[in-house]
Each structure stands twice: as C-alpha cells, then as structure tokens.
C-alpha positions as CSV (number, residue, x, y, z in Angstrom):
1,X,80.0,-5.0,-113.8
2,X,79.0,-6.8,-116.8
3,X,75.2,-4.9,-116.2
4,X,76.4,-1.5,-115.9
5,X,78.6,-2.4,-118.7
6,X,75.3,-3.5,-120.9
7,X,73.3,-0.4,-120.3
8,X,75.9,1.9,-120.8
9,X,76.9,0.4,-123.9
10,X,73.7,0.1,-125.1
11,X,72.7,4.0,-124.2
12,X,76.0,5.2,-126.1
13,X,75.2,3.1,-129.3
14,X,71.9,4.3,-129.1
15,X,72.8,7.8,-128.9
16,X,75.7,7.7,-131.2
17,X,73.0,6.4,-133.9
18,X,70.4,8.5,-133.3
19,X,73.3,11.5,-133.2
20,X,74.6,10.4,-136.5
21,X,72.7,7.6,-138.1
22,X,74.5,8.9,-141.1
23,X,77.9,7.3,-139.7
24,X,77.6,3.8,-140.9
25,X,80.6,1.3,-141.5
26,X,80.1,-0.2,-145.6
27,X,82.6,-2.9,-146.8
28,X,82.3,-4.5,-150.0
29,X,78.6,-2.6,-150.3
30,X,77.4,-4.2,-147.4
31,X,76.5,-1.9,-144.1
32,X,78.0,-3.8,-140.7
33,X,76.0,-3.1,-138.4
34,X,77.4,-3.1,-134.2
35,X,75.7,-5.9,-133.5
36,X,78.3,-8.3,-135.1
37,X,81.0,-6.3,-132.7
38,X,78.6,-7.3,-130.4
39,X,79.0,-10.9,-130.7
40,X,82.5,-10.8,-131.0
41,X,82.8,-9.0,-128.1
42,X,80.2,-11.5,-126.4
43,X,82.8,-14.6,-127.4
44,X,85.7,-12.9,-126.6
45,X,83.9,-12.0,-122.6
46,X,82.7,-15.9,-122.4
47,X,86.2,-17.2,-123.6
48,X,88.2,-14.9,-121.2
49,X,85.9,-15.8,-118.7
50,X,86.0,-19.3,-118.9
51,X,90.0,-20.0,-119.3
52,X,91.0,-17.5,-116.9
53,X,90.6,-17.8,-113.1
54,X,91.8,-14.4,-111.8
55,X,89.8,-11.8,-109.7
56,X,91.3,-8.7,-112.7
57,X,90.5,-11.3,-115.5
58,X,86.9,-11.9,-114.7
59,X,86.2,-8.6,-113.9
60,X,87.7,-7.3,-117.6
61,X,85.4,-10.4,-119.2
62,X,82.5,-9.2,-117.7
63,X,82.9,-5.7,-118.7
64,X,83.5,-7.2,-122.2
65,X,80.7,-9.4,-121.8
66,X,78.4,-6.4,-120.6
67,X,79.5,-4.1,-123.9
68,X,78.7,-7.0,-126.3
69,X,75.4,-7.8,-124.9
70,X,74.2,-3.5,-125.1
71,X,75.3,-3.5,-128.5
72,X,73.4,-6.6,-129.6
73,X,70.6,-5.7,-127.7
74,X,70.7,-2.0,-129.2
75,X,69.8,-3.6,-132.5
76,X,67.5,-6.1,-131.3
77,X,64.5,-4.4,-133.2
78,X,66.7,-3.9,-136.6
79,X,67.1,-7.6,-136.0
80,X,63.3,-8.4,-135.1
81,X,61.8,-6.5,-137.8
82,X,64.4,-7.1,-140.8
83,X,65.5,-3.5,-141.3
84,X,63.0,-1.1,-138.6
85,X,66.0,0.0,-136.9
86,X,64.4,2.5,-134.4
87,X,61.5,-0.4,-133.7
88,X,59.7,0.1,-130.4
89,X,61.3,-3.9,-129.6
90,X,64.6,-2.9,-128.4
91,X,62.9,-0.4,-125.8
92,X,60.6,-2.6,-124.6
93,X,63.2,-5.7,-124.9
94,X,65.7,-3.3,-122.7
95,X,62.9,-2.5,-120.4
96,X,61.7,-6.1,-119.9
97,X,65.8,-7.0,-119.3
98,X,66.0,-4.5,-116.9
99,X,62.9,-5.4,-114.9
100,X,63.6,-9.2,-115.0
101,X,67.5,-8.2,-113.4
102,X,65.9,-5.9,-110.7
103,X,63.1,-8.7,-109.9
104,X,65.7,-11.5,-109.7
105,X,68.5,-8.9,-107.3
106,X,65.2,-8.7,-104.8
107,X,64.0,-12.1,-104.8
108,X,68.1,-12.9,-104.4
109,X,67.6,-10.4,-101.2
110,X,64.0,-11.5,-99.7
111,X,63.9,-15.5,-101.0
112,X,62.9,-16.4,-97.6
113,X,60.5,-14.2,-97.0
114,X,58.8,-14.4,-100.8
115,X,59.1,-17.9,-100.2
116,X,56.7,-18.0,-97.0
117,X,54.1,-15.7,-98.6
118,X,54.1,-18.0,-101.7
119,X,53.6,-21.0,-99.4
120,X,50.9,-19.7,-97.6
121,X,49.0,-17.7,-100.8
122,X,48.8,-21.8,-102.2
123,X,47.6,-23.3,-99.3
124,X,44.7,-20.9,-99.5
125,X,41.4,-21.2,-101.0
126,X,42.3,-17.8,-102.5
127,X,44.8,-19.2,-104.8
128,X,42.2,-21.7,-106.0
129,X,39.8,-18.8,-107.1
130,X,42.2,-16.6,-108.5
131,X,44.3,-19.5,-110.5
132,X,40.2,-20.5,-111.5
133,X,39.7,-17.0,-112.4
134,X,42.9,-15.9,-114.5
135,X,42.4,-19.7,-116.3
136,X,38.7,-18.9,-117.5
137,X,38.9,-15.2,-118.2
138,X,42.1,-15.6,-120.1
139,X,41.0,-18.9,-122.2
140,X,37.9,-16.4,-123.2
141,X,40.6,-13.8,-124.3
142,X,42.3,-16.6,-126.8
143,X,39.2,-17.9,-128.4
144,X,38.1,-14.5,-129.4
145,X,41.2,-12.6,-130.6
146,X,43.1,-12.8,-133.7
147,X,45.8,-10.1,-132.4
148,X,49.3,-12.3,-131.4
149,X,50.3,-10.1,-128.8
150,X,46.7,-10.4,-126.7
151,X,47.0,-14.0,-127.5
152,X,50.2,-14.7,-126.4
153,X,49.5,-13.0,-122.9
154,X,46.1,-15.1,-123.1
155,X,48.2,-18.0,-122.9
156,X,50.3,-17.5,-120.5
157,X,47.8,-16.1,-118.2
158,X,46.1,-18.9,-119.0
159,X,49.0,-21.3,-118.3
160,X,49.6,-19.2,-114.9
161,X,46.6,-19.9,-113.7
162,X,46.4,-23.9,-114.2
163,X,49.6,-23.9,-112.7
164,X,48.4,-21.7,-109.3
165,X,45.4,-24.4,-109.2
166,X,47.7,-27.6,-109.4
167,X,49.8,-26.1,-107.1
168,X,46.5,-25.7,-104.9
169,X,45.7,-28.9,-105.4
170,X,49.2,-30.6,-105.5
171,X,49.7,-28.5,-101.6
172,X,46.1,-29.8,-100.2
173,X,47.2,-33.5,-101.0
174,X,50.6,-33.1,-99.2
175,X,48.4,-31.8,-96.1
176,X,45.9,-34.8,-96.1
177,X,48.5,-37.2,-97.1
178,X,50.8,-35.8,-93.7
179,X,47.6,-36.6,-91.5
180,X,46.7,-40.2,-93.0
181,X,50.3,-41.1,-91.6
182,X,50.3,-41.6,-88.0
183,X,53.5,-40.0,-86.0
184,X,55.2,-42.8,-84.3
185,X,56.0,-41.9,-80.8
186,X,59.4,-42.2,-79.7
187,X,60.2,-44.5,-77.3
C-alpha cells in the first residue's frame, strides 16, 4: 500500500504543479514547498507505525508513509539543484526507485533460482574474464574523463568487477580447500 500510495502521490503533485505552478503556499514571504508536508507526513506514517500493532493501523501508516515519500520525492530535483524545480533528477530518481522495487519483488519471487545461477556464473572461468574485463575497461574510463557522471559509473563498474574476480577467487579456494580435507568414513 505504501508504494501505490508513493506513486500516486507523487503523479498528483506533479500534475497539480505542472497544472498550476502558479498555486504556491507563501507565509511570512517565504514559499513552502510540499516537500515539508512530505516529511511530516513521513513522521507521522513511521510514528503510527511503530506504536500501533493493528492490521487497520498499519495499513493507514503505510498509506501515510507512501503519500509523504511521493511528495518528497516530487521535489527531489528542486532539492538537488537549489531551485531547478522541473530538473530531469526527480524522473530519473522516480525511475531508478521504481526499478530497484520491481528488481527486489522478483528476486523476493525467484531467490532460489537467482541464487543457483549466481553460484554457478562464479565458479566459472567466465566470471574471471568478465569481472577482468569490466575492471580494466572501466579503470581506463576514470583516468581519462573529467565528466562526474561517466566517472562515477567508472567506478562502480570498476568496483563490480573486482568484486566478481574475488568472488572467483574466494569460490575456487573453497573448492580446493573441500578436496585437501579428506571425508571420514563412517563407521
């Protein structure tokens, strides 16, 4: 509830400020922005949450929860960029959100079978080439760039594939170390 409740909120603050970005709340000559609703809304779903213990309750703090989050995350680009409220950073924010939520429901679904795959992609010589590959082509990317965005994905590509050849490595010690060990026969 509290995800349907975040993208609908967040699609009807976005299309009630795009509607009528003329509409703007002003106390004291200062312009409060939704995103301050938005964390109040955000405490009031985490405290109702955590003090009450009741199917309806819950379900009302995550809804709560949901609409606090969509508007903070509707101004995520004011908030990024210091005043660029229709910044391309809240779309691409809302679209990397979405895709993590929709990557984590199917791993929740097929762990097992994700699992196995992984297992046996590391324990193949493949993984060493390709964790050699992303590591070397990527560290090229980072020495010769000045742009932060290339960079950053540099890096973590970078990082990505280090970790894929430790985890080659760490899997191909296990193996040897299970065959130095002799299997005691039972009695």
């Amino acid at each position: 509830m509290a995800l349907i409740s975040f993208i609908l909120s967040f699609a009807i603050a976005r299309a009630f400020t795009y509607f009528h970005p003329d509409i703007v709340l002003i106390s004291g000559g200062i312009h409060i922005h939704h995103f301050w609703f938005g964390l109040l809304l955000l405490a009031l779903g985490g405290w109702l949450g955590i003090n009450y213990n009741q199917k309806e309750m819950d379900m009302l703090a995550a809804i709560v929860y949901g609409v606090g989050g969509g508007l903070i995350a509707d101004e995520l680009g004011l908030l990024l960029t210091f005043g660029d409220y229709y910044s391309g950073l809240t779309w691409t924010f809302l679209l990397l959100f979405l895709a993590f939520i929709a990557t984590m429901a199917l791993l929740g679904k097929y762990r097992k079978d994700v699992f196995e795959e992984l297992h046996g992609f590391v324990g193949s010589q493949t993984s060493l080439y390709i964790g050699v590959f992303l590591a070397a082509i990527s560290v090229a990317f980072v020495v010769e760039t000045d742009n932060f965005l290339i960079t950053l994905f540099s890096v973590v590509l970078t990082v990505t594939g280090i970790l894929i050849v430790l985890a080659f490595v760490i899997h191909r010690l296990r193996q040897i170390a299970r065959q130095a060990i002799p299997i005691p026969k039972n009695a």
